[in-house]
Each structure stands twice: as C-alpha cells, then as structure tokens.
N, C-alpha and C positions, 0 to 999 in steps of 0.2 A: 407755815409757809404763806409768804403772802398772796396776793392778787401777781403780782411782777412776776414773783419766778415759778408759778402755776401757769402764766401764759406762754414759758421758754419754755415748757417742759415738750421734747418729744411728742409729736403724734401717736399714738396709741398702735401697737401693731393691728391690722383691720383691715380688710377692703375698703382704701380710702384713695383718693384720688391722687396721693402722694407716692402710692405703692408704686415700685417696678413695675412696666409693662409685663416679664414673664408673670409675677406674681400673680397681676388681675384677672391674666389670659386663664392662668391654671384656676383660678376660682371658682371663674365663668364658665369652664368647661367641667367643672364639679356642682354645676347648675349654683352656685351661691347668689341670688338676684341682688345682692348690699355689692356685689362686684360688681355686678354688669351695670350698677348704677354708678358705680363709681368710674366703671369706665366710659358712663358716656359725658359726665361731668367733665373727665378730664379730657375728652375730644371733640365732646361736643361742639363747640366754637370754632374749633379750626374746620372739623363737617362742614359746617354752615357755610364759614366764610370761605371755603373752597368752592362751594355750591352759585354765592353770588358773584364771585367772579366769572363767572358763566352766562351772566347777566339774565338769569333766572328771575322770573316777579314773585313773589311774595308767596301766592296760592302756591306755584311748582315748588318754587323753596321748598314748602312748609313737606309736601310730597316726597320731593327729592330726598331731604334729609331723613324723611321716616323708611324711606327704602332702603338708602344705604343702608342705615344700623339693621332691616329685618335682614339685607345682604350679611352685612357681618358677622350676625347672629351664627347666621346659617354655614358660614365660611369658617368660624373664628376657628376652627380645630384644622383648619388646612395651614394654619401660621407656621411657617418653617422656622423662621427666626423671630422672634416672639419681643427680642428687642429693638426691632425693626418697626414695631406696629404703627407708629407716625407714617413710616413714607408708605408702608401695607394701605393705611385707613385714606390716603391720599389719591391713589391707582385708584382703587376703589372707587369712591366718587368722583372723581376724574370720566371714568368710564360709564358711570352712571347717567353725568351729565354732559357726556359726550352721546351716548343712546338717546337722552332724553332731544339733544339738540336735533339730531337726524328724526326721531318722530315727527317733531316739533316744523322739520322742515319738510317731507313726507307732507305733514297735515294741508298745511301750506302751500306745494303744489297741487295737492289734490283738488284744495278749493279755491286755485289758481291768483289766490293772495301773495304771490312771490311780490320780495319788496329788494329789485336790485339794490347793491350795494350794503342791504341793513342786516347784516351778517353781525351774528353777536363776537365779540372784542376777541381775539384770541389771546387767550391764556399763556403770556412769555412764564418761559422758567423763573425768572429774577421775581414776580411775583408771587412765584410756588414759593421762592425761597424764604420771600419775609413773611408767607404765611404758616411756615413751616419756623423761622425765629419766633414769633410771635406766638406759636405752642411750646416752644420749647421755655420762651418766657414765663409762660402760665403752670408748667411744669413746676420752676423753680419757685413759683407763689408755693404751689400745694406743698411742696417743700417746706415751708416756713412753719413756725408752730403756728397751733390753731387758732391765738387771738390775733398775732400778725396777720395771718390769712384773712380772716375776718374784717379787720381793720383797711386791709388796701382793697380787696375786695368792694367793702364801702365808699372810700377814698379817691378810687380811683376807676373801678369797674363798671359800679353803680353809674347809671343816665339818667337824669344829673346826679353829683355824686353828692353821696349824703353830708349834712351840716352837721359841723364837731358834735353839737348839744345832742343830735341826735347818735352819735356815732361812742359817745358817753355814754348816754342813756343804754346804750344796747347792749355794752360790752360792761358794763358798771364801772364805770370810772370817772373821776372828777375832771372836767371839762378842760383846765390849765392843764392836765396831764398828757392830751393826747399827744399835741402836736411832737413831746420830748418822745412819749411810744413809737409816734412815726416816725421819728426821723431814725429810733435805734431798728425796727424795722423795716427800714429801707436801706441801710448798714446791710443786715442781715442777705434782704435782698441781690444787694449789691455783689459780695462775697459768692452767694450762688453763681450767680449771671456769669463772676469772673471765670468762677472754674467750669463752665460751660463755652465760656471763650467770646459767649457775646457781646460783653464790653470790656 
C-alpha cells in the first residue's frame, strides 16, 4: 500500500475528535481522559471564540475558557441529548460570560469606574450562528482522513500557514505533490460541507 491510499484510510475507531458527540460524552463519563481530550480539541475553538465575542481581554479569556470546561466536566452527565452538545457547550459559556460581565460591572461600580455608554457589544444571534457554522466546519475537517486533516490544518489553520517544503517535510511527501493532495482534499472537504448543507 502506498503513502496515497494509507492517507484515505479511515480514522481508526478511538476517542478522536471526529467521534460522535454521544460517543465522546459516553467515554468521558467512563473517565477515558484520550476522550475528554478529544473533546476539548474538537470545541475548543468555538469555547473560545464565543468567549471573545464577549469582548473579554486575553487574561479573562484565558480564565473564562478554563471555567467553562471545569463547568462541563462537572455537568457532562446532565447532557440530555448528547447530540446536541454544540448549542449545550454554547449556553454554557454564554452564561459564563454573561456572569462574568455582571461581576465585571459589580467591580466597576464599586470602584465607581462606571464608563457610560462603554457597555461591552452585545452578542446578536447571527453571530452565535456563524460561530456555530464555523464548528460545524471544523467538524467536518475531523472528518477527513488523518493526512487530509493534517494537511489543511497546516494549510489553512496554522497563523501564518505553513510553506509547502515545510508541509512535505512533515507529512513525507515530495514537494510537487502537495498542491494535487490539496486540492483532492478539499474535494473531499467539499462533499462533507455539502451534506451538512453549509455550501
């Protein structure tokens, strides 16, 4: 078998970031920690960027985000519907940095720092939404076999995204090769996205 069709092969069944939500839930609650990493891999990101749209600075971010998940932790066995866990993990920090704001404002008249009008952005729905496509896009990455994944991950996730020679180098393959890889991998992509309905 060569290098090619060893990179299409299926993901390995596993706690991996491609798993069904029930799947990960039920691992995590069978204490398996290769789950609970996997699930934070795979929400990680959308946590976050629901966090800054909150207009959170960097130290709270970093806070906020480690709450949520000991929140999750602590919650994950209350999940009703388990394939639900995107908009679950979304309330969630929603609420998180909904508390944290009112502290935050609390603090603020206490030490009579109120700053009329500088009221952090509220949060429209249409915002929730593309942050909520934009997990469901990263979804369909994990989706992808594992040098695909790999590959756009580099390509396109990495800040700044990594240079072919180095994107060769990593994955072992000859340099003229990649760009025909990515484009059969973004095919691939593609076909996901559709039957998700996002394009």
């Amino acid at each position: 078998m060569n290098a090619d069709q060893q990179g299409d092969r299926p993901a390995q069944p596993g706690p991996h970031p491609g798993l069904e939500d029930r799947l990960l839930v039920g691992s995590c609650l069978r204490g398996d920690q290769r789950a609970w990493n996997a699930l934070v891999d795979k929400y990680g990101r959308l946590v976050y960027a629901v966090v800054l749209r909150y207009g959170v600075d960097a130290d709270d971010a970093s806070d906020l985000f480690q709450t949520v998940w000991v929140n999750v932790y602590s919650d994950l066995e209350k999940v009703r519907k388990r394939d639900s866990l995107r908009a679950w993990l979304i309330t969630i920090t929603r609420r998180r940095c909904h508390h944290w704001r009112q502290a935050k404002q609390r603090r603020q008249r206490l030490l009579q720092e109120s700053r009329d009008g500088a009221a952090e952005e509220i949060v429209e729905p249409s915002g929730m939404e593309r942050l909520e496509n934009d997990q469901r896009v990263r979804e369909s990455v994990f989706r992808l076999p594992e040098r695909c994944r790999e590959m756009i991950g580099m390509l396109f996730y990495a800040d700044p995204p990594v240079p072919y020679r180095e994107v060769a180098r990593k994955l072992g393959l000859a340099v003229g090769s990649i760009g025909f890889i990515r484009g059969r991998c973004l095919r691939k992509l593609q076909k996901l996205l559709e039957s998700e309905g996002l394009i």
